[in-house]
PALUM-216689 format. One record per residue (C-alpha): residue number from 1; residue in one letter; x negated, y negated, z. Coordinates in steps of 0.1 Angstrom, whole numbers. Example, Ala and Ser with C-alpha at 12.3 -4.5 7.8 and 13.67 -1.06 7.14 Angstrom:
// residues 2
  resi  resn   east  north     up
     1     a   -123     45     78
     2     s   -137     11     71
This chain:
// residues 542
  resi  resn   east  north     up
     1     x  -1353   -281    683
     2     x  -1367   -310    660
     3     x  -1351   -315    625
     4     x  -1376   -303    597
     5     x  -1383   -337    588
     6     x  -1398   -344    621
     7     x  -1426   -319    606
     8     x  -1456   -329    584
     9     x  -1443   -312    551
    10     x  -1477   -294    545
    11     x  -1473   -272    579
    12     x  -1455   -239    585
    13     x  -1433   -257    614
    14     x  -1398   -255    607
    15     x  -1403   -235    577
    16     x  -1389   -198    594
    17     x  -1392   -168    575
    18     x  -1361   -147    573
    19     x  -1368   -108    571
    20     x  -1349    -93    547
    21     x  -1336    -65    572
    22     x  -1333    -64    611
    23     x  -1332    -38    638
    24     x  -1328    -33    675
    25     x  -1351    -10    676
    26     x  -1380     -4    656
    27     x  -1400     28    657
    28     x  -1437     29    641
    29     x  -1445     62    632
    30     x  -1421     94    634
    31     x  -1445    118    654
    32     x  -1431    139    682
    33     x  -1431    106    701
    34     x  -1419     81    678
    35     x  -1388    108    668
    36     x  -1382    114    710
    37     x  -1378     75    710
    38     x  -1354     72    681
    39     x  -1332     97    692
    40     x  -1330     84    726
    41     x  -1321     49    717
    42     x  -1294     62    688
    43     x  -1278     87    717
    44     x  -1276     56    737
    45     x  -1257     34    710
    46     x  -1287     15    700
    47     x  -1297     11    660
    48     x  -1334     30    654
    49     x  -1353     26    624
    50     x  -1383     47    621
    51     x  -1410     41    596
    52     x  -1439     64    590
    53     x  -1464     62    564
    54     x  -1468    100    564
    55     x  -1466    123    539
    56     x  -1497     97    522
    57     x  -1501    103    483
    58     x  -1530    126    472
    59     x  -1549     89    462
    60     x  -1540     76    497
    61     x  -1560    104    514
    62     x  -1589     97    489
    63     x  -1595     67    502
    64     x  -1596     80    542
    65     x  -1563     65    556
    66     x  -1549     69    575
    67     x  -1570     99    582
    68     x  -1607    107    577
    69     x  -1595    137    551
    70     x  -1631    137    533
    71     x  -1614    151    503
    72     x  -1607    178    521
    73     x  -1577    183    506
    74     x  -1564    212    483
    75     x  -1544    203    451
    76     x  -1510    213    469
    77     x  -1510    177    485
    78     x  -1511    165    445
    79     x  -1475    176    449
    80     x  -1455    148    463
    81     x  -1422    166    465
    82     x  -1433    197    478
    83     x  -1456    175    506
    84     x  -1426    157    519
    85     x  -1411    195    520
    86     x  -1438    208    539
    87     x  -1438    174    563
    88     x  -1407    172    573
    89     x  -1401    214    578
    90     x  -1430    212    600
    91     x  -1411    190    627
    92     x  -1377    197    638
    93     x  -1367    165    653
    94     x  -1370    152    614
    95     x  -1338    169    607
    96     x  -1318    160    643
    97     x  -1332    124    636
    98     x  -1314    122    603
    99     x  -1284    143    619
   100     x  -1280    118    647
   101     x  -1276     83    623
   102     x  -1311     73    627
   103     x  -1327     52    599
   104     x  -1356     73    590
   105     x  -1375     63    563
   106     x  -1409     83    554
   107     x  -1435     72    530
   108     x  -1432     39    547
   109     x  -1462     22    563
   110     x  -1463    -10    587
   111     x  -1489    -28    578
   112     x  -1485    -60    607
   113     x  -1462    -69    633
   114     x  -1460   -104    644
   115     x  -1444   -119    675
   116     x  -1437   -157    679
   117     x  -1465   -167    701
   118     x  -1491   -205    698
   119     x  -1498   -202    665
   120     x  -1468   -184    647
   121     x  -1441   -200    669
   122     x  -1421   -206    639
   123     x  -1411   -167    639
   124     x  -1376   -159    642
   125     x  -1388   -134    665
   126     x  -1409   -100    664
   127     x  -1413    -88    629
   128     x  -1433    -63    614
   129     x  -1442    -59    576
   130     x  -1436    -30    555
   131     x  -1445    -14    520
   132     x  -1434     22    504
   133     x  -1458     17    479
   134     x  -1440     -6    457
   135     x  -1427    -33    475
   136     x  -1431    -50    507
   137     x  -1403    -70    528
   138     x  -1406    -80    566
   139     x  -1380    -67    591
   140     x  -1368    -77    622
   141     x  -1367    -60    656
   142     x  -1356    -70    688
   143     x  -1378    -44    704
   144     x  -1406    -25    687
   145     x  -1421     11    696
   146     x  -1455     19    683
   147     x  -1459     56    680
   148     x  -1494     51    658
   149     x  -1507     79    669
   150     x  -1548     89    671
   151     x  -1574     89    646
   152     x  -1614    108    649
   153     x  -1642     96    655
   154     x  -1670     92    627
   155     x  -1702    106    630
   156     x  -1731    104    607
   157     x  -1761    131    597
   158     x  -1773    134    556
   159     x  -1748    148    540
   160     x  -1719    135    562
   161     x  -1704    116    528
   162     x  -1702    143    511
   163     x  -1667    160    497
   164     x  -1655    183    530
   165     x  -1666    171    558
   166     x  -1633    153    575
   167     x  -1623    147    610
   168     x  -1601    174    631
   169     x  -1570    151    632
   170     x  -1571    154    595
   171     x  -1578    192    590
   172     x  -1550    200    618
   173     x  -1526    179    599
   174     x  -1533    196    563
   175     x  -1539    228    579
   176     x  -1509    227    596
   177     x  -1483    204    586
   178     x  -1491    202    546
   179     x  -1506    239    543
   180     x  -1528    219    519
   181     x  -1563    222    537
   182     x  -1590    234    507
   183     x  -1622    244    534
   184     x  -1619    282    541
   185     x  -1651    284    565
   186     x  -1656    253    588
   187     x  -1683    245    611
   188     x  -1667    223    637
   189     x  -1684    198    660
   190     x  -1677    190    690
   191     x  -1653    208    720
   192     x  -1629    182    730
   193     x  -1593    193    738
   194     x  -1583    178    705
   195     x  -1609    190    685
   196     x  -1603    229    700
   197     x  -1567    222    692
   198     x  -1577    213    657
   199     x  -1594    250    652
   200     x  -1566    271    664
   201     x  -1549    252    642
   202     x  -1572    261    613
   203     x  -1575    296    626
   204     x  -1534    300    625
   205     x  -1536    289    590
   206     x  -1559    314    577
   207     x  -1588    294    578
   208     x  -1621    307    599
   209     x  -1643    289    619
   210     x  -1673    303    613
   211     x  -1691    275    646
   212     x  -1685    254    670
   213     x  -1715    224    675
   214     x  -1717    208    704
   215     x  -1746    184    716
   216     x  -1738    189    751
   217     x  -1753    218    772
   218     x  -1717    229    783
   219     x  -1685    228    764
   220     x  -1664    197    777
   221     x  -1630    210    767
   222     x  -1603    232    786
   223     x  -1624    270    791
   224     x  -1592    285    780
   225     x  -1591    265    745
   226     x  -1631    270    741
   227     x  -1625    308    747
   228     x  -1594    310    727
   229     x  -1616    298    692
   230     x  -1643    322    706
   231     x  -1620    354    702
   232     x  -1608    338    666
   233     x  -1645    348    657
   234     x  -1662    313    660
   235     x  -1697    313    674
   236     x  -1704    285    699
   237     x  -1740    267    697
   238     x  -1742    247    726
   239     x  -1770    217    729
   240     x  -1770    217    689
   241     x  -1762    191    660
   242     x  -1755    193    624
   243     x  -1787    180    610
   244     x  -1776    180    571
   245     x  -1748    194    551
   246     x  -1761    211    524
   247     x  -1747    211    489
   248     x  -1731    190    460
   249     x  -1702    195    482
   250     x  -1705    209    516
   251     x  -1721    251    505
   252     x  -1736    249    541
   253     x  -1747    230    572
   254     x  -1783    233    589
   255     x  -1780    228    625
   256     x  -1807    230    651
   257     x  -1815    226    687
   258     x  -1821    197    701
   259     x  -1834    183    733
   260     x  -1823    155    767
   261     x  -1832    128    745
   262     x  -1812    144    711
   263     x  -1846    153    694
   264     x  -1844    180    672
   265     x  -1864    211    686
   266     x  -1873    243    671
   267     x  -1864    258    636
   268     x  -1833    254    618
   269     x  -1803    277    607
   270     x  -1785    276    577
   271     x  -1748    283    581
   272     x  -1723    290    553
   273     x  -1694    269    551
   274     x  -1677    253    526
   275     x  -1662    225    552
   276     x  -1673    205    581
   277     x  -1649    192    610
   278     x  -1657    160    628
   279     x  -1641    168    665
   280     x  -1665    147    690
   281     x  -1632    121    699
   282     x  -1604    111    692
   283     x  -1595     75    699
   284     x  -1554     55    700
   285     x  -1547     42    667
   286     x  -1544      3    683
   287     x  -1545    -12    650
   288     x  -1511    -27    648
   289     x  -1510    -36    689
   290     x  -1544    -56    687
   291     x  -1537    -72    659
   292     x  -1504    -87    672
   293     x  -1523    -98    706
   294     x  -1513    -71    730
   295     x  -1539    -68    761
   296     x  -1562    -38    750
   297     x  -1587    -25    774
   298     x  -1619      2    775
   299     x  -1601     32    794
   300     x  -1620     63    797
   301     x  -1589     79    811
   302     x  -1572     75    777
   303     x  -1598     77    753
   304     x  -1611     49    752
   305     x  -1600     12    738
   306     x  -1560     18    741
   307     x  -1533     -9    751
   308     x  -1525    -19    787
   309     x  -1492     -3    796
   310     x  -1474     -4    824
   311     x  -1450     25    841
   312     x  -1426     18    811
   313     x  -1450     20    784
   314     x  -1446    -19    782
   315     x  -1474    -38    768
   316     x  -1487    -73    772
   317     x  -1453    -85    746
   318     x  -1427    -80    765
   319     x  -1404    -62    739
   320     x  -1436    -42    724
   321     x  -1439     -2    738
   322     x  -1470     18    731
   323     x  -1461     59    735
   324     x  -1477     87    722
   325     x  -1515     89    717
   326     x  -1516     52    705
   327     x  -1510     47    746
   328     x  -1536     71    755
   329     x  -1552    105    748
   330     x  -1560    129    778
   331     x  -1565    168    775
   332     x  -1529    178    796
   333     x  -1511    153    766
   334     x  -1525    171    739
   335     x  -1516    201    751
   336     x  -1483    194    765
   337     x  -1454    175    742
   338     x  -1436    168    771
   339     x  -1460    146    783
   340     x  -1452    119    752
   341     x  -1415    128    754
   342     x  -1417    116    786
   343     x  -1432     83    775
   344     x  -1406     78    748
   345     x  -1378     78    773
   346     x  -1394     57    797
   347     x  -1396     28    767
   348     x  -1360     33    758
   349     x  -1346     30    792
   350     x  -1367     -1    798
   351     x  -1354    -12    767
   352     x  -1316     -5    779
   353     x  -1324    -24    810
   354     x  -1334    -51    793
   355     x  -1306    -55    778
   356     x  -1283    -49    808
   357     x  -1273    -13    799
   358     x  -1276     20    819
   359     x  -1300     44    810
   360     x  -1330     34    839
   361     x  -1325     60    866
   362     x  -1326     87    840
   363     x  -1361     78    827
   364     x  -1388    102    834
   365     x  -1415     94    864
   366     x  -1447     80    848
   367     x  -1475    101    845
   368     x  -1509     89    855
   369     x  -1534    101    834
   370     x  -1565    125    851
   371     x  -1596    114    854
   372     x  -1618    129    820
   373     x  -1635    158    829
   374     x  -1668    146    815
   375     x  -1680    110    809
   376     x  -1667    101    777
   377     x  -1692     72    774
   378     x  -1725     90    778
   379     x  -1707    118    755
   380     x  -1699     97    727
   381     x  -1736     80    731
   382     x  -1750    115    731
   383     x  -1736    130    701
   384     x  -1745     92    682
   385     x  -1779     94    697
   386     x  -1784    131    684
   387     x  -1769    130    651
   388     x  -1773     94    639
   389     x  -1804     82    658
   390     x  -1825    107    653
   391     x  -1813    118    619
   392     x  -1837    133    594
   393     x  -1838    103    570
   394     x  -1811     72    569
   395     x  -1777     82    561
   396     x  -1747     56    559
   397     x  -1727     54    589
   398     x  -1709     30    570
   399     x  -1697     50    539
   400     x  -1678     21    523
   401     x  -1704     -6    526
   402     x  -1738     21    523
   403     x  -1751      1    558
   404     x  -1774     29    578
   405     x  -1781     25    613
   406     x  -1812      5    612
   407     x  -1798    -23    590
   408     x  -1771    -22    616
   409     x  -1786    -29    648
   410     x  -1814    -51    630
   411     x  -1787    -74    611
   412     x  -1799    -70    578
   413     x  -1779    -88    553
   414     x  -1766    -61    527
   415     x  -1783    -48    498
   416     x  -1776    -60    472
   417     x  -1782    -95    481
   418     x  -1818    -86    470
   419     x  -1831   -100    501
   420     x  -1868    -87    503
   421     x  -1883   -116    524
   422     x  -1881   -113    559
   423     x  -1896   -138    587
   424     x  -1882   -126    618
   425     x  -1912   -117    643
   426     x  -1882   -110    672
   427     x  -1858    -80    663
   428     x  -1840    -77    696
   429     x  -1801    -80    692
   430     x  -1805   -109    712
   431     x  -1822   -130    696
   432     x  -1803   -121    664
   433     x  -1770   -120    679
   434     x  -1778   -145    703
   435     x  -1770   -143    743
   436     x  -1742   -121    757
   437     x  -1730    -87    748
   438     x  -1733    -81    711
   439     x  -1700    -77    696
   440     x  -1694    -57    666
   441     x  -1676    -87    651
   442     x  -1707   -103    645
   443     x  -1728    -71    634
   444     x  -1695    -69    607
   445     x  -1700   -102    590
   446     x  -1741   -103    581
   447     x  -1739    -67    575
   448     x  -1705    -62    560
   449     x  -1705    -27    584
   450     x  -1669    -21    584
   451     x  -1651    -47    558
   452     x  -1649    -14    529
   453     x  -1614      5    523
   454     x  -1609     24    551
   455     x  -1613     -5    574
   456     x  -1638      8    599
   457     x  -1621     39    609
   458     x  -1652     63    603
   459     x  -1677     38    617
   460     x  -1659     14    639
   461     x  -1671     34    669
   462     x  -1703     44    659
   463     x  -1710     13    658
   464     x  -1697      5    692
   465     x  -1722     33    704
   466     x  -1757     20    681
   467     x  -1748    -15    695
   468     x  -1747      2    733
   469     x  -1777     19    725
   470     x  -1795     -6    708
   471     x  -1789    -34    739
   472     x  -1787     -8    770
   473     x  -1752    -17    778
   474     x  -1727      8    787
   475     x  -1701     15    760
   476     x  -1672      3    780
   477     x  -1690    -35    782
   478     x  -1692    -36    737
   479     x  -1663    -53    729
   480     x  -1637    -42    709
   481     x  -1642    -49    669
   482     x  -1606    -67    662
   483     x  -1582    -54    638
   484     x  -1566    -81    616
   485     x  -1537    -76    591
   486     x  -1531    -58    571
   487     x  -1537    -25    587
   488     x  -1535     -5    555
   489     x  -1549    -15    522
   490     x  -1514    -28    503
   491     x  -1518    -41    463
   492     x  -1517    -80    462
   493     x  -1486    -74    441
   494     x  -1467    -58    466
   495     x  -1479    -84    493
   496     x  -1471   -110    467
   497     x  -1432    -98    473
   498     x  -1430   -114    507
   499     x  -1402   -141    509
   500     x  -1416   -177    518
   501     x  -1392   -206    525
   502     x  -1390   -233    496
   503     x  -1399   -261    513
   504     x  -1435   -238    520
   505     x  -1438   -227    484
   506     x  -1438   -264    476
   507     x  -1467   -272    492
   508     x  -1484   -243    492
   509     x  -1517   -259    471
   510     x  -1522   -281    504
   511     x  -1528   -249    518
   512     x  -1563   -243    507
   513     x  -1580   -276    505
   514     x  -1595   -272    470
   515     x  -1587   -302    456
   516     x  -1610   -300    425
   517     x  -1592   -272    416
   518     x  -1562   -298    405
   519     x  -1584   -330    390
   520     x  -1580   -332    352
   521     x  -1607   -323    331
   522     x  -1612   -353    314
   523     x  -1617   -370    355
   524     x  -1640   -339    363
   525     x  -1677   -350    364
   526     x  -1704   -338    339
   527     x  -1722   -322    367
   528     x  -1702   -313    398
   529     x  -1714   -308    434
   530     x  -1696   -303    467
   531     x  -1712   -338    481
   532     x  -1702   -356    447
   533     x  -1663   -338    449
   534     x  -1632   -353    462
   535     x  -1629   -337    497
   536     x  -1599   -358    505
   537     x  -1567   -374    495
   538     x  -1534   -357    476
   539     x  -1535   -325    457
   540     x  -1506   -313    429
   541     x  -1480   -310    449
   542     x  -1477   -344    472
């Protein structure tokens, strides 16, 4: 390897950044997956550390992450004590992690992992970034296991922003794990395995589900899951749609009929409820694995846009795993733990062979997931066809940014720009977008759709589907919006914590070109303009 003074002083090359901590093997997230993992690799002599953002602060939730919790949460989870009380008594393996020498550290999110690669081959390896709220260090792995989990599915209709309407991952997990979940009556929407899943779960808890909405003519979930919420006393409204919550906060949700094409037909009903469920999919949390570079692709099978895995959970890094619903979501997983378990050993006796150990012939046989019962794509297109489409008025389908779905798929620069004049006689998302699929990237940057607090998680596939809609492509040919770090919003003083190496810090100005920024006044001129500026030569610190 070159000396560092073979490098140009100004470059990252030969400046490596030392985590502060390393691991052999690092878990992401410390659901039934993620815990299955950790305790397999500390029965089999390896050191775990698992990291989970979870139990989130009561301002976390406010602003939708990880979850879309639509402030849909009571004032128990104000009550940080008694939340990480509640968190970790609602899983077992919590306790037998801690009990079997794994590092388990909760309230700790990763917000990027990194592997040396083209243009970060200075790494000294993988490493992933963390915060507990506070601080933020790097840490080293040798191997990494993302256990991410899955997130919902936005879906927007007028009202759809207002406080208690939340997506079913969220209400299961307050209803459930944090006993914390403030909507007594719900109207749900949709009859996917996960979302059914989600209403027993708000049944068990005391909570009643007064409907369940489905665009579809025919639920699409397992009959005995649809029938099971049926006897909890939920009535089932098949080819319907929420067409506006009613209510400062939700009070009540008008639904009506609607037809092939998602037009609403004949009158509406008012329905009591003081909460709305978003169930109409639920997607891998792939935020950390596409951001690092690992091969992602459109898989109906699993939910849609998950990572490429092979038998051993392996993905395109070769010391990077994907288990749990990050790797895929399928109804007989969500019903059946064993079916992640599974996965988890898989990656930790691929992980023993790769380091010459035993462990191989015990791991589980991979399971392949089933074909989906009904076509995902033309589901998810259905329900954003019906609800957003065709909405009475223009609600935001991005909440963050306030972009509806005409300034979406028309590229209208945002608001409050004040643009008023427009000169564009050909609308069409190709000539706006130009030739080739129209990627979501693009549709992100004139209309900031996406680029708010929550990072795109309640419209990142609704926009997916208006773009599909918009061009007539199929949802599986829209590209895949990229994720980019940081994956959770962290305080610029915490991410100012991160170590740098000296001889970086003491050129860091070069950095960002701005040499103006370091002329004297007295050499400044009167009237200064980017073509008159000094574009070139040294800055401060050479």
């Amino acid at each position: 390897m070159p000396s560092a003074d073979a490098y140009d002083p100004k470059s990252v090359a030969g400046k490596t950044v030392e985590p502060s901590e390393r691991a052999q093997v690092l878990v992401i997230g410390a659901g039934r997956a993620g815990l299955t993992a950790a305790l397999a690799a500390a029965q089999s002599g390896l050191s775990a550390v698992v990291v989970d953002e979870n139990p989130v602060s009561y301002a976390t939730m406010g602003e939708d992450v990880p979850l879309h919790y639509g402030q849909g949460m009571s004032a128990a989870s104000r009550n940080g004590n008694a939340a990480m009380e509640a968190f970790v008594a609602s899983e077992p393996l919590i306790e037998q992690a801690f009990e079997s020498g794994v590092d388990l550290r909760l309230r700790t999110a990763c917000w990027g992992l990194y592997s040396p690669g083209p243009g970060a081959a200075w790494l000294p390896g993988t490493v992933a970034g963390l915060t507990d709220g506070e601080r933020s260090w790097l840490i080293g792995a040798e191997h990494v296991i993302v256990a991410a989990g899955r997130r919902d599915i936005g879906l927007a209709f007028p009202g759809w922003d207002k406080p208690g309407v939340m997506g079913a991952t969220a209400a299961r997990m307050l209803a459930a794990r944090y006993g914390a979940l403030e909507p007594r009556r719900v109207v749900l929407l949709g009859t996917t395995a996960e979302a059914l899943e989600a209403a027993l779960a708000i049944q068990a808890a005391g909570g009643e589900v007064v409907a369940v909405v489905e665009q579809a003519t025919a639920p699409v979930g397992p009959a005995d899951l649809v029938a099971a919420v049926v006897e909890g006393g939920a009535e089932l409204l098949l080819g319907h749609v929420v067409r506006e919550v009613l209510g400062a906060s939700v009070e009540a949700a008008l639904v009506s009929a609607v037809d092939v094409d998602g037009r609403a037909v004949g009158e509406e009903r008012r329905i009591p409820c003081d909460g709305v469920v978003l169930g109409v999919g639920a997607v891998p949390v792939i935020d950390l694995l596409d951001a690092l570079g690992c091969a992602t692709a459109f898989q109906p099978e699993r939910g849609g846009y998950a990572p490429v895995v092979g038998p051993d959970q392996r993905t395109s890094i070769r010391n990077v795993f994907a288990v749990g619903d990050c790797a895929g979501i399928w109804a007989a997983k969500s019903r059946d733990l064993a079916v992640a378990d599974a996965e988890a050993r898989r990656a930790v006796a691929a992980i023993l062979g790769d380091r010459g150990g035993a462990g191989v012939e015990a791991a589980p046989h991979a399971v392949i997931p089933e074909a989906p019962a009904y076509d995902i794509e033309a589901y998810r297109l259905g329900w954003v066809r019906a609800s957003v489409v065709e909405a009475r008025g223009e609600p935001p389908v991005c909440q963050c940014e306030d972009v509806t779905a005409r300034e979406l798929v028309e590229v209208r620069p945002p608001r409050y720009l004040g643009w008023t004049q427009e000169r564009r006689n050909d609308r069409s998302l190709r000539a706006l977008l130009g030739e080739g699929l129209p990627h979501p990237d693009q549709v992100k940057r004139l209309t900031r759709a996406g680029m708010g607090p929550c990072q795109g998680r309640r419209c990142r596939e609704q926009v997916a589907c208006l773009l599909a809609l918009q061009s007539g492509e199929r949802l599986a040919n829209v590209p895949l919006a990229s994720h980019r770090a940081p994956v959770r919003p962290i305080p610029l003083a915490s991410a100012g914590q991160l170590p740098e190496a000296p001889a970086q810090a003491e050129h860091w100005d070069s950095w960002f070109g701005m040499h103006a920024q370091w002329t004297p006044f007295w050499e400044t001129p009167a009237r200064y303009t980017v073509a008159t500026g000094r574009g070139s030569g040294p800055v401060a610190s050479e």
